[in-house]
C-alpha positions in Angstrom: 0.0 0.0 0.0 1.7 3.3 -1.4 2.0 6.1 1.5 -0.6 8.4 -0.5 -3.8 7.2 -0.4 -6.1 8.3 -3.9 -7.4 6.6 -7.2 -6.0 9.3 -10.1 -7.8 7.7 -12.4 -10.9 7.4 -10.8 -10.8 11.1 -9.7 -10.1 11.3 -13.5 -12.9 9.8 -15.4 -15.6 11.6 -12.8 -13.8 15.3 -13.9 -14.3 13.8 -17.5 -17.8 12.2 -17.5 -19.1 16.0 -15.4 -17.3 17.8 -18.0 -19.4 16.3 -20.6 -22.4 16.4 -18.5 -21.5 20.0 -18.6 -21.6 20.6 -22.5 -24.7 18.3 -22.6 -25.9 20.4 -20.4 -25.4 23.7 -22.7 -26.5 22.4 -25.7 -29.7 21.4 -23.9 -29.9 25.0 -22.5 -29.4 26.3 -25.8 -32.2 24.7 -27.2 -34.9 26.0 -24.2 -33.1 29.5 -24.7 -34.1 29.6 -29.0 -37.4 28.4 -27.6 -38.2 31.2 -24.8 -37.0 33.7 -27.5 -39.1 32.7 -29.8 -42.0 32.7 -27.7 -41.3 36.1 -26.7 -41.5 37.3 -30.3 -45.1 36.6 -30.2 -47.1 39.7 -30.1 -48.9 40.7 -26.9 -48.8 36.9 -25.0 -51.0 36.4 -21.8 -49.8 36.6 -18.5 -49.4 33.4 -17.8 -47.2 33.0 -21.0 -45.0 36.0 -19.4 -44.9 34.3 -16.3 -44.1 30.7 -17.6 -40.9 33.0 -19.9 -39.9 34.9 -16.8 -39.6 31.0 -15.1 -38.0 29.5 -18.3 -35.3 32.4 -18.2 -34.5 31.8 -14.3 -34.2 27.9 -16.0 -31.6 29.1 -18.4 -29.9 31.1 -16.0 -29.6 27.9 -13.6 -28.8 25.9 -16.5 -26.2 28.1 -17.4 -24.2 28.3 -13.7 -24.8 24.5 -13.1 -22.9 24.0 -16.8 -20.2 26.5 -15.6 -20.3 24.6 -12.2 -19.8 21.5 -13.9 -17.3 22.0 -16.2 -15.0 23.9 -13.4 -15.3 21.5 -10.9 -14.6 18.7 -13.5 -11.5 21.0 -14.6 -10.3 21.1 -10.6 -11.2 17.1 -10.1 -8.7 16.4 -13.6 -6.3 18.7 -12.1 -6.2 17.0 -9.0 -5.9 13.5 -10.8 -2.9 15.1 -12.2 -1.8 15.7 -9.0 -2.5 12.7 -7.3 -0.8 10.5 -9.9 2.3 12.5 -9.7 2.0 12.1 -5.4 1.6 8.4 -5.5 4.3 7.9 -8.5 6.6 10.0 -6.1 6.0 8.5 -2.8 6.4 4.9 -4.8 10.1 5.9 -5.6 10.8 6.9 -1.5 9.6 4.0 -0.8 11.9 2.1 -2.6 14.9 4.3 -1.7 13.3 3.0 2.1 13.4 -0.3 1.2 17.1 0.0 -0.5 18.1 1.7 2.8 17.0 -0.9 4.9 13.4 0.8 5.7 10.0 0.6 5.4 7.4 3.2 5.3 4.2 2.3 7.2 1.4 4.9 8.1 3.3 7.4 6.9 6.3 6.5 9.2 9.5 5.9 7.9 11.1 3.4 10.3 13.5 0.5 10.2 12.5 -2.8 9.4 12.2 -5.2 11.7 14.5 -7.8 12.6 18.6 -7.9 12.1 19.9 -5.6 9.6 23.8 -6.6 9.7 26.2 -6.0 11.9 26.3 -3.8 14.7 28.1 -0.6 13.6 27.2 3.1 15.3 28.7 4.5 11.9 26.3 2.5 9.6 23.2 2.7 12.6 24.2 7.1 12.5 23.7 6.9 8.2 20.7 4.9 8.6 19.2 7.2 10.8 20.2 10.3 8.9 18.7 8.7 5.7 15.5 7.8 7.0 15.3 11.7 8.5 15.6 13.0 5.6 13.1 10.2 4.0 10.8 11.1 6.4 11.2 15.0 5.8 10.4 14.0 2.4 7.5 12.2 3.1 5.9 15.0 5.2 6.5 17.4 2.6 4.9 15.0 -0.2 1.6 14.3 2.2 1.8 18.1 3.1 1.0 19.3 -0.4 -1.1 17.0 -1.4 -3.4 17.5 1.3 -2.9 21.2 0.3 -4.4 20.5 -3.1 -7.0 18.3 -1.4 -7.9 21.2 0.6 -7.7 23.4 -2.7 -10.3 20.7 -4.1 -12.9 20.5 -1.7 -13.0 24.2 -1.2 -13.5 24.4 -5.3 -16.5 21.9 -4.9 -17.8 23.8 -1.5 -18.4 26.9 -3.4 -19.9 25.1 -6.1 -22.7 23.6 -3.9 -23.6 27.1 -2.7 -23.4 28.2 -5.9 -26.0 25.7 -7.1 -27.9 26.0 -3.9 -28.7 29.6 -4.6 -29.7 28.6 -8.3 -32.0 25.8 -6.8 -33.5 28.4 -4.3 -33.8 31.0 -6.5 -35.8 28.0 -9.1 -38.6 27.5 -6.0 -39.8 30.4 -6.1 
């Protein structure tokens, strides 16, 4: 088990399948637009044809920001497949410099394995030690900035929620 935890590809394919979702989305949005527009050619319409426009073009409106919404937050979910790849790909070559150094990483611990290394030397026990600091500084940093660009990832999708929650509120009324 690698010491960053993800699926890039799965994070992948869900950007991809909301970012066509998203141009679906527009061309479906397109087509109710041509249709208000047209309907609001139409000399003197009732009121409950102005009514029924007034609601179709809060419909595009919504369309349009949960299209936008889509495609961004599919653009910032890719982005962070891109990221995520390049984290586990990195964390996969410390752990081998671990493992060539006579390590192991576990739970995000760099540590010695467990048992008899060789002989007993202060000199080689002192490298050892300074490797795996510095293995485990590595490590830190790695986990550090990937949960940065979690962080950076969540936020994206928090304020597309209350974007689409103002769009749905604004659609009840």
């Amino acid at each position: 088990m690698s010491a960053v935890a993800g699926d890039a590809a799965s994070c992948s394919r869900v950007g991809g399948s909301l970012r066509r979702l998203a141009a679906s989305l527009r061309t479906e949005a397109r087509a109710v637009d041509a249709v208000v527009a047209q309907a609001r050619e139409e000399p003197r319409p009732g009121a409950v044809v102005v009514r029924s426009l007034r609601r179709a073009g809060r419909l595009g409106d919504a369309a349009a920001a949960a299209a936008h919404e889509l495609d961004r937050v599919g653009s910032v979910l890719q982005d962070h497949a891109a990221d995520l790849a390049e984290a586990v790909a990195d964390a996969r070559r410390l752990e081998a410099r671990a493992e060539a150094a006579g390590l192991r990483v576990v739970d995000g611990v760099v540590a010695p394995v467990w048992g008899v290394s060789g002989l007993a030397d202060v000199a080689a026990t002192a490298d050892r030690e300074q490797v795996r600091a510095e293995l485990q500084r590595e490590l830190d940093q790695l986990r550090h900035v990937l949960a940065a660009r979690r962080q950076r990832l969540a936020s994206a999708v928090t304020a597309s929620t209350d974007v689409l929650a103002g769009h749905a509120d604004g659609l009840r009324r």
